[in-house]
C-alpha positions in Angstrom: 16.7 152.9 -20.3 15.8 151.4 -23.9 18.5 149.4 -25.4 18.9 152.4 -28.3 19.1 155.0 -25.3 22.1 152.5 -24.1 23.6 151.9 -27.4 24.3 155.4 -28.1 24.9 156.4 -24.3 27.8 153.6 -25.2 28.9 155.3 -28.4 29.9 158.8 -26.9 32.0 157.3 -23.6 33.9 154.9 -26.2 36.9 156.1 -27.9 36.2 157.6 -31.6 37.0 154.8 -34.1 36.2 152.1 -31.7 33.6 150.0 -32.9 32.3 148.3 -29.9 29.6 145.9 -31.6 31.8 144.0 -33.3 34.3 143.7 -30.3 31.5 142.6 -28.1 30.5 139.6 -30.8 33.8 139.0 -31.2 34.7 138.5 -27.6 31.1 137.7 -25.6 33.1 136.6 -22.6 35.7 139.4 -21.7 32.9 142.2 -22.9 30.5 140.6 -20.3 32.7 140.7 -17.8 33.9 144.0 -18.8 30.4 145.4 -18.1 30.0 143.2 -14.9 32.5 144.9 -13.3 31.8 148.8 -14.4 28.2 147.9 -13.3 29.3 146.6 -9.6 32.0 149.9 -9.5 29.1 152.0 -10.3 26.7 150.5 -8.1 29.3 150.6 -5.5 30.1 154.0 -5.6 27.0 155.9 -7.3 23.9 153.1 -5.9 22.1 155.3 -4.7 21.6 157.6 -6.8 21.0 155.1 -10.0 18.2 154.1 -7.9 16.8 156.8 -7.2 17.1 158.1 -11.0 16.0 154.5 -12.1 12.8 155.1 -9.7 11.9 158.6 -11.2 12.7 157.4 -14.6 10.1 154.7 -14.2 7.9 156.6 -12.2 7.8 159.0 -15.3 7.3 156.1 -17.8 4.5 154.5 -15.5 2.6 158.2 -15.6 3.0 158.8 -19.4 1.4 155.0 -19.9 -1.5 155.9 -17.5 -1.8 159.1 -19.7 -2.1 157.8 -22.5 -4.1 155.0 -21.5 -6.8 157.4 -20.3 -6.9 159.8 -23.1 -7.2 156.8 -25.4 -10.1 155.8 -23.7 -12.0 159.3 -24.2 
């Protein structure tokens, strides 16, 4: 995922006025360990499966390159 795919995947689960940017400069610390613990929850409970979306995701990335890397070469 590309930090602008994160950034707005971020901006529709946060509550509407809520401007998360500044909260995480404000507060590093609790905003880090915010994240720490919804990643371990997640990968608790959904591991699986954000593996096997993170493998086809980057499967798909590693074909488009080699795509690309062949018709540029034509």
């Amino acid at each position: 995922m590309k930090a602008w795919e994160a950034d707005g995947l971020v901006d529709e689960l946060a509550p509407e006025g809520l401007d998360w940017r500044d909260w995480v400069r404000r507060y590093p610390i609790p905003a880090l360990a915010i994240a720490a613990a919804v990643g371990y929850l997640l990968g608790r409970d959904r591991g699986a499966e954000l593996l096997e979306s993170a493998g086809s995701r980057a499967a798909e990335t590693l074909s488009d390159s080699v795509d690309q890397l062949i018709s540029s070469r034509q």
